[in-house]
C-alpha positions as CSV (number, residue, x, y, z in Angstrom):
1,X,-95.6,-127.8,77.3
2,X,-94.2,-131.2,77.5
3,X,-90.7,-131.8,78.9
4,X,-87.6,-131.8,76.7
5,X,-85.2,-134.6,75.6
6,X,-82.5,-135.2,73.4
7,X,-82.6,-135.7,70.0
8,X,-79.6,-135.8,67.4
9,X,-79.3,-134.1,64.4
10,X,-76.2,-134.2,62.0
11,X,-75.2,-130.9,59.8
12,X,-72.4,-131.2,57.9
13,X,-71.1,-134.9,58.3
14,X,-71.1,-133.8,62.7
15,X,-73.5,-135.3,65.0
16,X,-75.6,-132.8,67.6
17,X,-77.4,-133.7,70.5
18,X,-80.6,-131.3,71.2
19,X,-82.9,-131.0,74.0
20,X,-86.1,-130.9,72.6
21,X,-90.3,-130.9,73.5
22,X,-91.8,-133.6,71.4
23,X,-94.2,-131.2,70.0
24,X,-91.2,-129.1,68.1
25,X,-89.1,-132.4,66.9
26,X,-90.7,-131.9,63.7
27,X,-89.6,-128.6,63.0
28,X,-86.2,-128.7,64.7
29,X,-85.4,-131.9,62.4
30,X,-86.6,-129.8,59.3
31,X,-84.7,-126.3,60.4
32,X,-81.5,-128.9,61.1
33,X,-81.9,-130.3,57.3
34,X,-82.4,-126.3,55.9
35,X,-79.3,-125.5,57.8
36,X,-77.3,-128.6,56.8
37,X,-78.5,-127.8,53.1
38,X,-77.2,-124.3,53.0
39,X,-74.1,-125.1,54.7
40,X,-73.2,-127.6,52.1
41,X,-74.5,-125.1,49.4
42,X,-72.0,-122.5,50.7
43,X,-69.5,-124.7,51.3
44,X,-69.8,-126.8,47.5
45,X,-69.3,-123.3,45.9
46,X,-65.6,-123.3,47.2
47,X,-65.5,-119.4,47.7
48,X,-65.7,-120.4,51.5
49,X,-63.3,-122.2,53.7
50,X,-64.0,-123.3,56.8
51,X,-67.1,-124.6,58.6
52,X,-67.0,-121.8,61.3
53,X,-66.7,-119.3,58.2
54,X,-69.2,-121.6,55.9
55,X,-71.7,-121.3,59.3
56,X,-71.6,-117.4,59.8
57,X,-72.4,-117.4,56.7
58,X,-75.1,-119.6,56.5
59,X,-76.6,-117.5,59.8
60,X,-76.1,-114.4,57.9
61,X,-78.4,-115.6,54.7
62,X,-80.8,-117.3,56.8
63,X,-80.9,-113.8,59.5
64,X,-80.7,-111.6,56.2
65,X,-84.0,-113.9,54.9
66,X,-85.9,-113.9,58.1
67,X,-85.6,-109.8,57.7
68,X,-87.1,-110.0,54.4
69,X,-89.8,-112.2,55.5
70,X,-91.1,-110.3,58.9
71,X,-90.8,-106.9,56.2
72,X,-93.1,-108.6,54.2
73,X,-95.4,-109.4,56.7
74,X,-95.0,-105.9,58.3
75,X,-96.1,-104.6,54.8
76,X,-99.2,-107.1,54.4
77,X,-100.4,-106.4,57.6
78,X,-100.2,-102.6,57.0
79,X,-102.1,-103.3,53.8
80,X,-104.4,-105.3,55.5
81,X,-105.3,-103.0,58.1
82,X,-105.5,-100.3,55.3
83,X,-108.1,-102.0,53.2
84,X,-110.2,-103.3,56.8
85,X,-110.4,-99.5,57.8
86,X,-111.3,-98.3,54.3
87,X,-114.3,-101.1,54.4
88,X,-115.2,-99.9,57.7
89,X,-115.3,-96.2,56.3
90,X,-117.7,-97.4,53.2
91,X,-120.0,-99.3,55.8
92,X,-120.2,-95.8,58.0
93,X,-121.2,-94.4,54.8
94,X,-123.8,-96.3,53.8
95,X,-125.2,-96.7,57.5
96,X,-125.2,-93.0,57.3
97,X,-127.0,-93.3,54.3
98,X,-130.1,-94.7,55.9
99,X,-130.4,-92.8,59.2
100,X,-133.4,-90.4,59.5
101,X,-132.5,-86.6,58.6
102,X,-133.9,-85.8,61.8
103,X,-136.6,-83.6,60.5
């Protein structure tokens, strides 16, 4: 893990200073831009005054999507494991299949 510095992001017209390892700039810069771009979406809507207000809320859709997507993969990985056993269960079979009665 390389050390962090400081990089600077800006969301919603402010300037922020982050530490950062070089490895996760990329990523940091691109969550900064998502979380600028919601903000503003919130905010150009008008139902929503306030950048502490407009950022809760922001947190909430972005917390409220993360749920959705580890549910998702919760269910895929269920479905996943469901389908690997049932192929395991038709290979026993078959193996089965071809073992000597024992006659």
């Amino acid at each position: 893990m390389s050390e962090e510095r400081p990089i600077n992001v800006r969301i919603m017209d402010i300037e922020y200073r982050v530490a950062c390892a070089p490895e996760d700039e990329s990523d940091l810069r691109t969550a900064a831009e998502q979380l600028n771009t919601t903000m503003q979406d919130i905010r150009d809507t008008g139902k929503i005054l306030g950048t502490e207000r407009v950022a809760v809320m922001a947190a909430l859709n972005t917390s409220y999507e993360l749920l959705k997507v580890q549910r998702q993969h919760v269910m895929l990985d269920a479905a996943v494991r469901s389908r690997a056993q049932a192929w395991v269960n038709q290979i026993d079979k078959t193996l089965k299949s071809f073992e000597p009665d024992g006659d």
